[in-house]
Structures are given as C-alpha cells and as structure tokens.
C-alpha positions in Angstrom: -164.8 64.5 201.2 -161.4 63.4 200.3 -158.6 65.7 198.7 -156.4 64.4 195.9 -154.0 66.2 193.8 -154.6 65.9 189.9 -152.1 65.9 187.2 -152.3 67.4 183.3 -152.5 64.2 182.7 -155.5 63.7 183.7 -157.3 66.6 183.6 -156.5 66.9 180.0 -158.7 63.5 179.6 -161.6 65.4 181.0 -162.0 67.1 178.4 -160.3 65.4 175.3 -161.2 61.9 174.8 -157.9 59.5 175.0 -157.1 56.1 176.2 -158.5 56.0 179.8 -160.7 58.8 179.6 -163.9 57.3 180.7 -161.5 56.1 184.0 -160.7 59.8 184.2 -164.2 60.9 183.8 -165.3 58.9 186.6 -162.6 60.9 189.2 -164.0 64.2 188.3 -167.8 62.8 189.0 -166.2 61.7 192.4 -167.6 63.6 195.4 -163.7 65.0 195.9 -162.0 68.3 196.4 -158.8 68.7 193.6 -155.5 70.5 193.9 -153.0 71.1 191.9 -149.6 73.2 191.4 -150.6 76.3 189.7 -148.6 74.9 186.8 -151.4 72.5 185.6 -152.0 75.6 183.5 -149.4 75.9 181.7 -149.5 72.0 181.0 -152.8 71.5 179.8 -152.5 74.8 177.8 -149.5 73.2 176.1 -150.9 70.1 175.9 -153.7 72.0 173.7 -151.5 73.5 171.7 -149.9 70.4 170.5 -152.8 68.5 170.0 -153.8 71.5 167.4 -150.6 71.2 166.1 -150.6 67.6 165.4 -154.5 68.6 164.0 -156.0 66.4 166.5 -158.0 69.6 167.3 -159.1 72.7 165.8 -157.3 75.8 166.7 -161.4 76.8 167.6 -161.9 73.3 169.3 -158.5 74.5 171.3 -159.4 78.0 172.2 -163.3 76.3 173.5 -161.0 74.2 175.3 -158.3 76.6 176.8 -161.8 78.2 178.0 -163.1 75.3 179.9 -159.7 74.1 181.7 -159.4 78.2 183.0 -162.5 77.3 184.7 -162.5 74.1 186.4 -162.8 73.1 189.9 -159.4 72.8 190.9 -157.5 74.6 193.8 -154.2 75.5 192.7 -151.0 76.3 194.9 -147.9 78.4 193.7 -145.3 76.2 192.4 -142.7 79.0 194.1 -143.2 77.6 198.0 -143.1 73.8 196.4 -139.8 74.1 194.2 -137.3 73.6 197.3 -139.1 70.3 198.4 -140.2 69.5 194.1 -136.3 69.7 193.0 -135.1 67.3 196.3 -137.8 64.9 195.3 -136.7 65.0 191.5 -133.7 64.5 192.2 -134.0 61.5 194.5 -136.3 59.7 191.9 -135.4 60.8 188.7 -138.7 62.6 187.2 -138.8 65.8 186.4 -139.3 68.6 188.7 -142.4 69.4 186.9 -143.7 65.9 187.8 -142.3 66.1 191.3 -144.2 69.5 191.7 -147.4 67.3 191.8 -145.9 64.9 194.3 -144.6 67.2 196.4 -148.1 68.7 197.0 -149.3 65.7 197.1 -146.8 64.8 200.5 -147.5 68.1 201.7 -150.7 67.5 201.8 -150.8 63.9 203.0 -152.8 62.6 199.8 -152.2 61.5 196.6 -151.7 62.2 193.3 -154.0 61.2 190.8 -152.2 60.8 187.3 -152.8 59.5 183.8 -148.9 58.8 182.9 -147.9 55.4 183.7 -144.2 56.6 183.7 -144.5 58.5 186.4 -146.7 56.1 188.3 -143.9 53.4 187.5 -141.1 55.5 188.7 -142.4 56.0 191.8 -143.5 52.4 192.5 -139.5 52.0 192.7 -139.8 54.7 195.9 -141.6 52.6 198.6 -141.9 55.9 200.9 -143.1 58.1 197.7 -145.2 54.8 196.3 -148.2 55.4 198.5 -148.3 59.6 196.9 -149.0 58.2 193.8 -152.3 56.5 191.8 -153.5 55.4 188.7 -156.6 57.3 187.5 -157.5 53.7 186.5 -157.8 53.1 190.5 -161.1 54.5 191.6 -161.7 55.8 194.8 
C-alpha cells in the first residue's frame, strides 16, 4: 500500500462536489494510506465556512459536513516539527507556508502530495527537485 499526503484541496472534493471531484473520489477508493499536516483541519473547516457563507451550503449541510471531515481516514502530523523545513521551502518557491506544510511532509516522507489546486501544482513544476513531491489529483495512481 502506498502512502501519499493529501491536501484541503482535495479532501474537501470528497465530500462537496466541485470541478474534479469524481478524479478526487477515485484517490480516496484507492487502496492507499493518507497523511496530512494537522492543519488540513483548520482548512477544510474554513473552506466550509465559506462555502456557507457564499450559500453554497447550508449552515446544517456545513455542520453534517464539519462532522464527516473530523472523522476521516487521514493520519495527521503536527505542523510544529514541520514549520522549520515548511518556511525554507516557502520561501525558496514562493507558496505559502501553509502550502509548503504539505510538501514538506510530503519530502519528509519520500512521497507525494496529492492536491486539487493547480497553482500550487504549477509552482512547483518550476522546482525540478520539489516537482516530483507534487501530483495532480487528476493523475491516478
């Protein structure tokens, strides 16, 4: 079984349909074990809260959906022993350091991240040592 690190970004299609959610979909029916930074809770909770803002949910729809995301099947690792290596690689590329959080899990762990932003995808496509850290959730395993 492989080991990939996920992104809000896609675990948010999961559970909300978007464009490239069926791709997503399809990664968390994979026979893999997921990882994240322990701040893939604070993102998708936020993430929730603006869709209910923007009334693309209900506030009930969003509370049903906080619900679920507390309980998926995704290891997560403190963000406090990743922010030295996070902030060097945000700083080198130019995403944020919440983005870099992600990859440097993902580098820590010899993997990849799975994402659904295309910026940060593209960004690190400029970074051919980072490049390989990173994929598409529209690549498929």
């Amino acid at each position: 079984m492989s080991v990939f690190v996920v992104d809000a970004s896609l675990v948010i299609k999961w559970f909300v349909p978007e464009v490239d959610s069926h791709f997503a979909r399809q990664w968390l029916d994979a026979p893999h074990d997921y990882m994240a930074p322990d701040l893939l809770f604070p993102e998708t909770g936020n993430t929730v809260w603006k869709k209910i803002r923007r009334k693309e949910l209900s506030p009930d729809e969003g509370q049903r959906l906080v619900r679920d995301l507390s309980g998926i099947a995704v290891e997560t690792i403190a963000m406090r022993g990743l922010l030295p290596d996070a902030h060097a690689l945000a700083l080198a590329t130019g995403i944020t350091v919440y983005d870099a959080t992600y990859l440097a899990l993902a580098v820590r762990l010899e993997t990849q991240v799975i994402t659904g932003d295309d910026r940060f995808a593209r960004r690190l496509a400029e970074h051919p040592q980072l490049a390989p850290h990173i994929r598409s959730l529209r690549d498929l395993a």
